[in-house]
VOGU-3710 file (C-alpha; in Angstrom, 3 decimals, decimal comma):
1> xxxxxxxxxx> 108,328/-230,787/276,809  107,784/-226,945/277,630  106,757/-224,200/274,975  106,898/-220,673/275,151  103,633/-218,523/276,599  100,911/-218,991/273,728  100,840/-215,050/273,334  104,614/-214,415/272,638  104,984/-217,407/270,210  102,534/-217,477/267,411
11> xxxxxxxxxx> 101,828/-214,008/267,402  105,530/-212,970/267,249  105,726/-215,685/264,622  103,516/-214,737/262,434  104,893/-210,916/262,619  107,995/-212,185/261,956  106,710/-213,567/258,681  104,956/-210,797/257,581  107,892/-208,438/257,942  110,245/-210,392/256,504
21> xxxxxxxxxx> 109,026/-212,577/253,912  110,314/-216,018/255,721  108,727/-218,136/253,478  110,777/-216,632/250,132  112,536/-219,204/247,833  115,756/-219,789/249,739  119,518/-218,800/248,111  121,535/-222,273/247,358  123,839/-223,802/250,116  125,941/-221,282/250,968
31> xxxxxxxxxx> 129,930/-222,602/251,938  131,707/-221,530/255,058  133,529/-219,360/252,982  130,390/-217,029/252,395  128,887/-217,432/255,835  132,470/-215,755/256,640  132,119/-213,039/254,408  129,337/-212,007/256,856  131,050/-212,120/259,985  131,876/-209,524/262,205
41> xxxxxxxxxx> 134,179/-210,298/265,110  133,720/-207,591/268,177  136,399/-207,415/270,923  136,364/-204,951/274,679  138,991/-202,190/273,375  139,457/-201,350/276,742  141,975/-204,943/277,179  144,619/-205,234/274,158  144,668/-208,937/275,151  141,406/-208,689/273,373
51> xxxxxxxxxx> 141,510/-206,670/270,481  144,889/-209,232/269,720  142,735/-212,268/269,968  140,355/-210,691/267,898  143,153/-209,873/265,016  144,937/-213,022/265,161  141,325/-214,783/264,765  141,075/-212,563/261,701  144,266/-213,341/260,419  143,609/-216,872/260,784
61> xxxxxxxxxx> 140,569/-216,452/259,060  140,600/-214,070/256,481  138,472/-211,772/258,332  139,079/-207,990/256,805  139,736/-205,036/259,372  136,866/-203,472/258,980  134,736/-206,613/259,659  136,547/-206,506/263,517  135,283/-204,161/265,670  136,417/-202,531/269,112
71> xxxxxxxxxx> 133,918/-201,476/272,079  134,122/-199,446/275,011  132,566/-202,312/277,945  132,941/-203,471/280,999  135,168/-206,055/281,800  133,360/-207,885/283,892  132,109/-210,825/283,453  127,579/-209,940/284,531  127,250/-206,364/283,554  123,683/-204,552/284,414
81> xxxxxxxxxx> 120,986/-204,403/281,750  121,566/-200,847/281,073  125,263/-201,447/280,218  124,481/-203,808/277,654  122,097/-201,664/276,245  124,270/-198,849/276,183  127,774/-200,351/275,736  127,559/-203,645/273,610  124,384/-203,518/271,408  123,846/-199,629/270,342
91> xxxxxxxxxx> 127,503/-199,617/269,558  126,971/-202,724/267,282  124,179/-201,664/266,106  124,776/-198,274/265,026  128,357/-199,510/263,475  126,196/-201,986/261,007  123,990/-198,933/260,213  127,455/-196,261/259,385  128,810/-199,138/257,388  125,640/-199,935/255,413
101> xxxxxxxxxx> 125,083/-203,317/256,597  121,892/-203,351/257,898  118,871/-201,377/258,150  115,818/-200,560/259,994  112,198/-199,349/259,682  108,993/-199,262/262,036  107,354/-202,243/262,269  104,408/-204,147/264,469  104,310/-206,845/266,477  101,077/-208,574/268,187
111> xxxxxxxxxx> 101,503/-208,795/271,724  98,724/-210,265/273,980  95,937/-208,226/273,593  98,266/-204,994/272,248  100,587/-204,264/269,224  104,238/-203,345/270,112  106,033/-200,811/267,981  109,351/-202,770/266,755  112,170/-201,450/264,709  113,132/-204,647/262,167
121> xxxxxxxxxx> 115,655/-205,023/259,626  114,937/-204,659/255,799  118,085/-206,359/255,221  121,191/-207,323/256,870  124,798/-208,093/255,680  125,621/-209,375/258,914  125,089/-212,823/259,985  127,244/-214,223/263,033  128,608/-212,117/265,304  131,829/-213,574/267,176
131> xxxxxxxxxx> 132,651/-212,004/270,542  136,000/-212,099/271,782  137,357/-212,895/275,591  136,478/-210,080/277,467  133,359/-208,841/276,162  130,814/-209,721/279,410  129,042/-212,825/279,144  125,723/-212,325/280,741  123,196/-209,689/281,868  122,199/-209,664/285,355
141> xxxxxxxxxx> 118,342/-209,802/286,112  116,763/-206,086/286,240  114,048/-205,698/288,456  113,140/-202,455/287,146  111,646/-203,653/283,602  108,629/-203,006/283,256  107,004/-205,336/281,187  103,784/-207,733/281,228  105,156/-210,838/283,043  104,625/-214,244/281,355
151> xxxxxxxxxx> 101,862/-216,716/282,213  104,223/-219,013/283,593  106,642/-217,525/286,590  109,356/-219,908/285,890  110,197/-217,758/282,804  109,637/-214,202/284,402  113,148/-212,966/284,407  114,953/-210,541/281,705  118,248/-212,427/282,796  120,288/-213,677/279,649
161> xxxxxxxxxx> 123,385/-214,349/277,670  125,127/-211,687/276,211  124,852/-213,828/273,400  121,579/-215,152/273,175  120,603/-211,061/273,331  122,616/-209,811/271,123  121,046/-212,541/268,679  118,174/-210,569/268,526  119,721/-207,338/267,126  117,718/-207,081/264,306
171> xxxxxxxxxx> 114,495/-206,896/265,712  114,524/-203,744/268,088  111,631/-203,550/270,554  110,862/-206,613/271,747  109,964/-208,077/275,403  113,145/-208,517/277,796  110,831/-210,826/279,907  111,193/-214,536/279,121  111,957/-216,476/276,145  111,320/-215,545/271,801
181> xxxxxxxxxx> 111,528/-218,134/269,603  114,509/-219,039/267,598  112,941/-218,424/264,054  116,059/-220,530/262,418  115,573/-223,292/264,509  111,495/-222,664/264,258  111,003/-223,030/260,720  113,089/-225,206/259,736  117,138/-225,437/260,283  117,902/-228,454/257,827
191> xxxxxxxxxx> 119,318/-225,705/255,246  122,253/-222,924/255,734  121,278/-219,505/257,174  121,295/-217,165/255,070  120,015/-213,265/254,186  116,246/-214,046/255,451  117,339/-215,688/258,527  119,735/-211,832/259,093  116,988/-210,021/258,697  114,919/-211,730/261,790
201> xxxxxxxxxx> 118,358/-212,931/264,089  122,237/-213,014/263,917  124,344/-216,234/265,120  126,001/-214,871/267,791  129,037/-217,148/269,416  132,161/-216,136/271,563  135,915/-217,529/271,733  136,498/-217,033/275,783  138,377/-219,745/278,075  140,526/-219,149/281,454
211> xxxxxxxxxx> 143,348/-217,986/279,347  144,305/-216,107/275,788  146,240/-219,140/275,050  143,247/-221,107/275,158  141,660/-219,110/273,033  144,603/-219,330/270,223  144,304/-222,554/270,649  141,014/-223,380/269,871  141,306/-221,174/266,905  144,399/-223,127/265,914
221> xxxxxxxxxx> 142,811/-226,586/266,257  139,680/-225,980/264,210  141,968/-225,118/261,535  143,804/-228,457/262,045  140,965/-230,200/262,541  138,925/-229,136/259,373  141,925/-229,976/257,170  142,410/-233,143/258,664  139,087/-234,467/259,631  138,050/-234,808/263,561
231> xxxxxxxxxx> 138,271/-238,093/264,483  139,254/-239,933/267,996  136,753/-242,119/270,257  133,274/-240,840/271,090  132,165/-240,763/274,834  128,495/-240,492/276,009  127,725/-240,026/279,855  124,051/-240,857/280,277  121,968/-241,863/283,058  119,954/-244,955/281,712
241> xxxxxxxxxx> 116,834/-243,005/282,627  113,169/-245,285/282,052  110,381/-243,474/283,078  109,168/-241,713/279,899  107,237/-239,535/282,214  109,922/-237,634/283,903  111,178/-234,656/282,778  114,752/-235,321/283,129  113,822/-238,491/279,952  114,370/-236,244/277,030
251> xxxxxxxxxx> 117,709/-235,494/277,884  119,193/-238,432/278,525  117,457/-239,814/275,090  119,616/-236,674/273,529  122,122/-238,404/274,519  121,848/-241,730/273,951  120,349/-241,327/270,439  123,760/-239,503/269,406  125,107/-242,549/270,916  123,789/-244,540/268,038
261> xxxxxxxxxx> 124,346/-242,140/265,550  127,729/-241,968/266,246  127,959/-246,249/265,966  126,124/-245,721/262,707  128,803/-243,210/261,055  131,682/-245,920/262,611  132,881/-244,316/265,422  134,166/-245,619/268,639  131,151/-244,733/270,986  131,426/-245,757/274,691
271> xxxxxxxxxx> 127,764/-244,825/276,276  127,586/-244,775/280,035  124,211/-245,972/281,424  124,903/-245,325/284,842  123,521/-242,546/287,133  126,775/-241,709/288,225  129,747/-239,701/285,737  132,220/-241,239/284,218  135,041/-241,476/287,515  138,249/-239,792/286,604
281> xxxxxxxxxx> 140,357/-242,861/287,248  139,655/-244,069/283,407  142,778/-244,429/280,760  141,066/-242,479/278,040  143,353/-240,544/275,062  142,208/-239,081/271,906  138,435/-238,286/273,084  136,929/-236,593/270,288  133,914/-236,281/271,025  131,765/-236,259/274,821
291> xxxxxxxxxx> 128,896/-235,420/275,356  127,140/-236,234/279,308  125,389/-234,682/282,706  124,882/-234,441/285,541  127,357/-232,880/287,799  127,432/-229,309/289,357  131,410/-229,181/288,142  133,607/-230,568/286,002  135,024/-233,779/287,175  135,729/-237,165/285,690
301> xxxxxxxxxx> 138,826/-238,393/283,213  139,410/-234,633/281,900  140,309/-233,552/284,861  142,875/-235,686/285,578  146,217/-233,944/285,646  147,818/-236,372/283,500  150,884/-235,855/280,979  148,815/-236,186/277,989  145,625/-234,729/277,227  142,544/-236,362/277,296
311> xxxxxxxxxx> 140,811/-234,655/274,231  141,836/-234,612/270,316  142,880/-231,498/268,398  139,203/-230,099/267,543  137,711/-231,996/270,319  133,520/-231,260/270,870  132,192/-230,877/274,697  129,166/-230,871/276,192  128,011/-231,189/279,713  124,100/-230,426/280,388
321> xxxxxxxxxx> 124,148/-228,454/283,657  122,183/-225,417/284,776  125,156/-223,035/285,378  127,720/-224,816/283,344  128,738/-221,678/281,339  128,242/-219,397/284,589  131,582/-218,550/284,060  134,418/-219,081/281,459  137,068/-217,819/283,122  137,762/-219,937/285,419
331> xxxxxxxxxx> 139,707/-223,851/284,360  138,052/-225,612/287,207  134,626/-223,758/288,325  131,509/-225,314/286,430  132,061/-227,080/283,299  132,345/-224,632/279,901  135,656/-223,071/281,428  137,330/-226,589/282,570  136,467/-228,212/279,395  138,008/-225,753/277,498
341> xxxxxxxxxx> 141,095/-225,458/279,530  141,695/-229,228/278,960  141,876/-229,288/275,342  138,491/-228,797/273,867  137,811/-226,700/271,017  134,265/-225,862/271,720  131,283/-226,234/273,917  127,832/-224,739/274,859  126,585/-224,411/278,318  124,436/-221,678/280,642
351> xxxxxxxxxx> 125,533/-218,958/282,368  121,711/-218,964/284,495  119,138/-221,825/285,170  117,746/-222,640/281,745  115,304/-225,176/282,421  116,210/-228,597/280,346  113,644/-227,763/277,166  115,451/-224,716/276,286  119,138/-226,105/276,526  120,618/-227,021/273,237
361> xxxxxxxxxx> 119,569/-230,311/271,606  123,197/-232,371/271,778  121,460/-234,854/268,942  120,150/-232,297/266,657  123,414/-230,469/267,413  125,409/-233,424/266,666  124,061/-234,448/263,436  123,456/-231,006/261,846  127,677/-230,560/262,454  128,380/-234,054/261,034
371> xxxxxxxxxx> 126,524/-233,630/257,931  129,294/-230,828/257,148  127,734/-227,479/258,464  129,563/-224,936/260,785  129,814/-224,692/264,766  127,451/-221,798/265,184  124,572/-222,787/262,657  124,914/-226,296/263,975  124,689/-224,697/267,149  120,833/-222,814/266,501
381> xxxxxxxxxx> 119,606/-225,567/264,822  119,859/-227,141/268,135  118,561/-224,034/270,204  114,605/-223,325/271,011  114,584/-220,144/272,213  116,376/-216,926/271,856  116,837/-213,443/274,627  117,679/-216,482/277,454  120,517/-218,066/278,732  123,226/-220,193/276,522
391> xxxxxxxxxx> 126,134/-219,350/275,184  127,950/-220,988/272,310  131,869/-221,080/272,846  134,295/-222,058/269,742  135,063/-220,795/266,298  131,352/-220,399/264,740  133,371/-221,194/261,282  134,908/-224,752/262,793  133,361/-227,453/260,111  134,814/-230,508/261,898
401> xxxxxxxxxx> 133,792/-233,076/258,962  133,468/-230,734/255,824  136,216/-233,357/254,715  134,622/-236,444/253,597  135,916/-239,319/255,545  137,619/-241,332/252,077  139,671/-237,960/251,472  140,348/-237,631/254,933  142,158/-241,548/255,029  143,966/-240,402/251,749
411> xxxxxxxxxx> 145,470/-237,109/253,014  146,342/-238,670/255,844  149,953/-239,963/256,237  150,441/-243,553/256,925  151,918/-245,205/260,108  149,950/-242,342/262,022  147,498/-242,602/264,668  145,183/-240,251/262,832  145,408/-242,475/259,460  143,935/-245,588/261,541
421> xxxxxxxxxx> 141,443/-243,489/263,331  140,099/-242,589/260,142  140,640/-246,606/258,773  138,782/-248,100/261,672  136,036/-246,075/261,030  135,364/-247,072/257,589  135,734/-250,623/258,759  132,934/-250,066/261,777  130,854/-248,333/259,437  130,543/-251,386/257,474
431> xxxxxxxxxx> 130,256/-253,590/260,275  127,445/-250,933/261,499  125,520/-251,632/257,778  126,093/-255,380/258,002  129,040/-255,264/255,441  130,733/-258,536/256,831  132,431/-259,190/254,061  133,921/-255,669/253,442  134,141/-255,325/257,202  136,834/-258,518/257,255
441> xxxxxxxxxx> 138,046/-257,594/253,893  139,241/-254,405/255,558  140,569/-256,194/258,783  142,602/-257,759/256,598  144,421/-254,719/254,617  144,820/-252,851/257,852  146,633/-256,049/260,023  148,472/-256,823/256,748  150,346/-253,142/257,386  153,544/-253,098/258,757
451> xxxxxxxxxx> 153,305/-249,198/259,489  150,044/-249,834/261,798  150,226/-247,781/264,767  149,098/-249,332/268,523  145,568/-247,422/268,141  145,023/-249,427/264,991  146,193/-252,727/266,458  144,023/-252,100/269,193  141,373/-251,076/267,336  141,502/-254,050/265,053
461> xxxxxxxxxx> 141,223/-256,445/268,338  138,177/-254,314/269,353  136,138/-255,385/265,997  137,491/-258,732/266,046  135,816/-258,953/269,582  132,636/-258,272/268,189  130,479/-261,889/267,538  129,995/-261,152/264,066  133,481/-261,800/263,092  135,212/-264,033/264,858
471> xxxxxxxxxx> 134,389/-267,201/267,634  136,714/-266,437/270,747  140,558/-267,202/270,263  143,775/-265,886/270,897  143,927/-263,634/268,289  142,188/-260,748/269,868  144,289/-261,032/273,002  147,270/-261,050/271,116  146,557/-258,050/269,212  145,287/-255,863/272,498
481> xxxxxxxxxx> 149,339/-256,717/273,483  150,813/-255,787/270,171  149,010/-252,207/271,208  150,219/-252,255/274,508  153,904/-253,007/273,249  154,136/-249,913/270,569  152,141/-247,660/272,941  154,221/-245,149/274,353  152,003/-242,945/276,723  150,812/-244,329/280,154
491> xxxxxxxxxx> 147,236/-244,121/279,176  147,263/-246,025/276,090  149,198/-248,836/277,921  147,075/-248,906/281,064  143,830/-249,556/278,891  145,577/-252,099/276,428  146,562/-253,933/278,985  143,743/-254,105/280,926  141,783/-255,269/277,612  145,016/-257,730/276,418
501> xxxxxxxxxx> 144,541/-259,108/280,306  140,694/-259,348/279,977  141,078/-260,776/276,541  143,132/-263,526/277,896  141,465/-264,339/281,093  138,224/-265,017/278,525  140,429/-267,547/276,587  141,739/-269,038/280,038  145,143/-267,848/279,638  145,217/-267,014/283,167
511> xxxxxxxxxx> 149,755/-266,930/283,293  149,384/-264,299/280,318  146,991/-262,135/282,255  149,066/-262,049/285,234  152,367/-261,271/283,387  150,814/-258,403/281,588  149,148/-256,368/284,849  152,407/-257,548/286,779  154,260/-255,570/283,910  152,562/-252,471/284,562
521> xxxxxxxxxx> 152,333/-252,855/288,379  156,196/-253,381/288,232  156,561/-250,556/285,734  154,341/-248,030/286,911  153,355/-248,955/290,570  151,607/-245,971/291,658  150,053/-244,923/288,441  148,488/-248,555/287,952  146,746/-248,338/291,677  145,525/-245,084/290,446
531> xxxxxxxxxx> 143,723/-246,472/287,582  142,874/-249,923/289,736  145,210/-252,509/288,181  145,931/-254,458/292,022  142,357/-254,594/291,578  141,838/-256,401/288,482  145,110/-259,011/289,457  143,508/-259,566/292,646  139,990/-260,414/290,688  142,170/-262,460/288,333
541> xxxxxxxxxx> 143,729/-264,372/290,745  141,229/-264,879/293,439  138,893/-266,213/290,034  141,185/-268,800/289,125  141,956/-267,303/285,723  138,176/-268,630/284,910  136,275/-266,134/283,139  132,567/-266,347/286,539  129,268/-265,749/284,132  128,293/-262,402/285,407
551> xxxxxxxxxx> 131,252/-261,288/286,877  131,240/-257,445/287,320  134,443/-255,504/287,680  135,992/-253,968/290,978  133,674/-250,717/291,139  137,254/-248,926/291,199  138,852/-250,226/288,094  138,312/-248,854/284,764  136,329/-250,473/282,369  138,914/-252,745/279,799
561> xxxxxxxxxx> 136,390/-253,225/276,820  134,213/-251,087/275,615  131,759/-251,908/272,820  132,151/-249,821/269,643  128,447/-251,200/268,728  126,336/-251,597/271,438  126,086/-248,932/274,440  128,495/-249,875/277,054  128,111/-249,756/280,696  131,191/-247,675/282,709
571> xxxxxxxxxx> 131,990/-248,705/286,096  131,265/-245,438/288,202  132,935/-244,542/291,371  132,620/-240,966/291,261  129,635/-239,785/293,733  125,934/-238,147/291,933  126,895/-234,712/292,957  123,436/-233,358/291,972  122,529/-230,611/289,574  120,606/-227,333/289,554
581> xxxxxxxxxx> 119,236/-227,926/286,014  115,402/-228,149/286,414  113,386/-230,492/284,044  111,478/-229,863/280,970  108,562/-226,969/281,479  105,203/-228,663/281,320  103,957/-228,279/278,261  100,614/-226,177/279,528  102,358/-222,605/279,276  99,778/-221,673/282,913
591> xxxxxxxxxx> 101,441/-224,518/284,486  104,792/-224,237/287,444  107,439/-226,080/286,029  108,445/-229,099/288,229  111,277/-228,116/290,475  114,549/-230,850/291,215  114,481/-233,671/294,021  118,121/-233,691/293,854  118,335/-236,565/295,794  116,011/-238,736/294,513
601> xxxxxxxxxx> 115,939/-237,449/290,876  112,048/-237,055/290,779  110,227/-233,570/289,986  107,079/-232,511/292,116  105,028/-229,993/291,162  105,815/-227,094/292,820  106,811/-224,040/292,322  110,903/-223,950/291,644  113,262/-223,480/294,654  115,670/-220,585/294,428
611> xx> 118,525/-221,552/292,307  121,680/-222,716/294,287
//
């Protein structure tokens, strides 16, 4: 794990405490509601697409009109370092000082062996910033700063996020070269931000996809999804990664510790152990939740140009990449754009090479959201560093499970898929605590009603499959083809039939195996040799309907059970395109940061190549 130069960190810590008091007696939790009584949404006045994106935002959210501002900028995408300076922060900035809102005085700051003269806030009514589409994204490197270079080369650019500079606005003065520390993350995030936290940093996100209608629609699916609860299936892409020594380890524990998280809160988690993505030829629906890496663009299931969409209303996206934020315009370049453009509500990426240590946390992210707090402070709890490279995309109020799961199942309206979502995961929750007895006891009450949709019947044969329930029998099989009979989209028939098949085959009910793919191949002929059904009747057939100890899938064919307990393996077919992101900085701040053996996956110590 990398840190930041010795001489920037603690000493600008401990300025930062002596100017602004950090360690105070904090204000009680403070509610979305307040947190949005300090926002101040900024659009490019120069597009109107903008400034109406901006006022529909605040008219979704209660926003006043003088809390949404319009600036002159360009409306490019990379703007220079002088434009930023001159066109996005000193218009901010000098609108929070006319209104009142913030204000600031001289102030010190240790810096190696010199002080810099800072200007910091003595308070500041504004705490998250939202930018709007069109308002640039990142600041192109300046080679004309002049500024003592860090100890470690790696980090000797003044490239950044718009974002991730504009955080910052507080503090004027500091260095442009490197990283600062994230003081909310730094001392301690487990609480809400509040007035202390504005006087060192502002949240600053962005709503920004390829299109406006994107953006509406994010807007409009946080809304549904805070009143209703997110829920869906969970799916982690990991790499199975061993060697606690290699800099790529950390990341791929992010991921598979939100893995069993996720199984702990009773969520249907698939985790992919694999080196490869997920391939795009899998059946999925109703994804709520994915988090992976490590491909240079977006590829697998989501982009899939399917009739239905892959992700939930309110879905969360993540894909660790060096450049995935590089742009956000674009639905297929990268990953923050694509992910977006196929139904996710938010996301977080890099618009340059961040190096792995200073990308945001996915299981601090994860948890911090879950236990009820907002997209954009769940988003800096999760973030190292500030004045660098990520951008956070999505409404920063979205609270995805301020609704506690009981009143979610109650609001909920029965025979809908969203009302069993919610069901199962009370039920895996139990199983997840060792509640075996509540665990069947709610089996029962959900197969015992008559309303129960195909995602409950299916997820019903998906517990039962677990050991801890039930010895092998017909039951489960039987169940998988009640959901395949009351599905009515293609994907949601494909994968309950492949697991009704599978389910069979195990219980050496080889004719009912073959009658359900030859359904489907009948039905659907080129769709099911898209998602590898020949495939599996061939394996079923050429087996003998006899379930071979070991037996692996056709590397084609999607997976037909996954376990909601356990992580799952994910056949794979999709290539390891390779990735940009370098590993985790060594953690002696004199040292050159490995660089990537993209073919191998290894790091060597040598000094990083140039970015592709």
């Amino acid at each position: 794990m990398s840190i930041v130069p010795a001489h920037r960190t603690v000493a600008l810590l401990a300025a930062l405490v002596l100017l602004t008091g950090l360690f105070s007696p904090r204000a009680q939790a403070q509610s979305q509601m307040e947190l949005s009584n300090h926002l101040l949404v900024v659009y490019n006045s120069i597009l109107p697409q903008s400034q109406s994106l901006a006022e529909y935002y605040a008219q979704r959210r209660g926003i006043p009109k003088e809390r949404v501002l319009g600036i002159r900028c360009p409306v490019d995408e990379e703007i220079t370092r002088a434009d930023y300076r001159s066109q996005i922060e000193d218009p901010i900035r000098a609108y929070l000082i006319q209104k009142k809102w913030m204000d600031q005085v001289p102030g010190k700051s240790p810096f190696g062996d010199q002080t810099l003269p800072i200007q910091c806030a003595t308070y500041n009514e504004i705490w998250c910033i939202l930018l709007i589409k069109g308002v640039p994204l990142k600041i192109a490197n300046d080679p004309s700063v002049n500024e003592v270079p860090t100890k470690n080369p790696a980090l000797n650019t003044n490239a950044a996020s718009v974002d991730s500079e504009l955080a910052l606005l507080p503090l004027q003065g500091l260095p442009l070269i490197g990283v600062l520390p994230n003081p909310y993350q730094l001392l301690g995030y487990n609480r809400p931000f509040d007035s202390l936290d504005a006087r060192e940093m502002i949240m600053v996100g962005r709503l920004d996809a390829p299109s406006n209608d994107d953006v509406r629609r994010m807007i409009d699916d946080a809304l549904y999804a805070e009143a209703n609860r997110l829920t869906g299936r969970a799916k982690i892409d990991a790499r199975g990664l061993t060697d606690d020594t290699s800099g790529y380890y950390q990341g791929d524990q992010w991921l598979i510790d939100s893995g069993r998280y996720l199984t702990k809160q009773g969520w249907d988690v698939e985790v992919d152990l694999k080196p490869e993505v997920f391939p795009e030829n899998l059946p999925w629906r109703d994804v709520a939740i994915y988090a992976g890496w490590y491909a240079g663009g977006a590829t697998g299931p989501f982009m899939h140009n399917g009739a239905t969409p892959v992700f939930s209303r309110g879905a969360i996206a993540y894909h660790i990449h060096s450049f995935s934020a590089a742009t956000l315009r674009s639905p297929t370049g990268n990953w923050c754009g694509p992910l977006i453009d196929k139904g996710a509500a938010c996301t977080m990426g890099a618009v340059y090479e961040p190096y792995l240590d200073f990308m945001p946390r996915w299981d601090v992210f994860l948890e911090h959201l879950y236990e009820g707090n907002t997209f954009i402070e769940s988003a800096y709890a999760s973030q190292k560093v500030l004045s660098w490279m990520i951008t956070f995309v999505g409404d920063p109020l979205y609270t995805p499970f301020a609704l506690p799961l009981d009143k979610a199942v109650d609001r909920a309206a029965s025979g809908t898929e969203q009302h069993d979502f919610l069901r199962l995961q009370q039920i895996r929750e139990d199983l997840a605590s060792g509640k075996l007895d509540e665990t069947k006891a709610g089996l029962a009450n959900l197969v015992a009603d008559p309303q129960l949709t195909h995602v409950g019947w299916e997820g019903y044969a998906d517990i039962l499959s677990d050991p801890r329930i039930l010895p092998a029998n017909s039951t489960v099989a039987e169940a998988y083809e009640k959901a395949f009979n009351l599905s009515t989209n293609l994907e949601d028939q494909i994968r309950t039939d492949l697991k009704a098949a599978a389910a069979y085959q195990d219980r050496f009910r080889l004719r009912d195996a073959k009658r359900l793919l030859s359904t489907m191949l009948s039905r659907y002929p080129n769709e099911s040799a898209y998602y590898g059904l020949p495939l599996v009747l061939h394996q079923v057939e050429a087996n003998g309907g006899i379930p071979a100890p070991g037996l692996n899938p056709p590397s084609n064919a999607p997976s037909g059970l996954s376990s909601s307990f356990e992580p799952s393996l994910s056949p794979s077919i999709a290539p390891n395109t390779g990735s940009s992101m370098k590993p985790a900085l060594s953690t002696s701040a004199v040292e050159t940061p490995p660089s990537v053996d993209s073919a191998a996956g290894s790091a060597t110590a040598t000094a990083p190549p140039a970015t592709p």
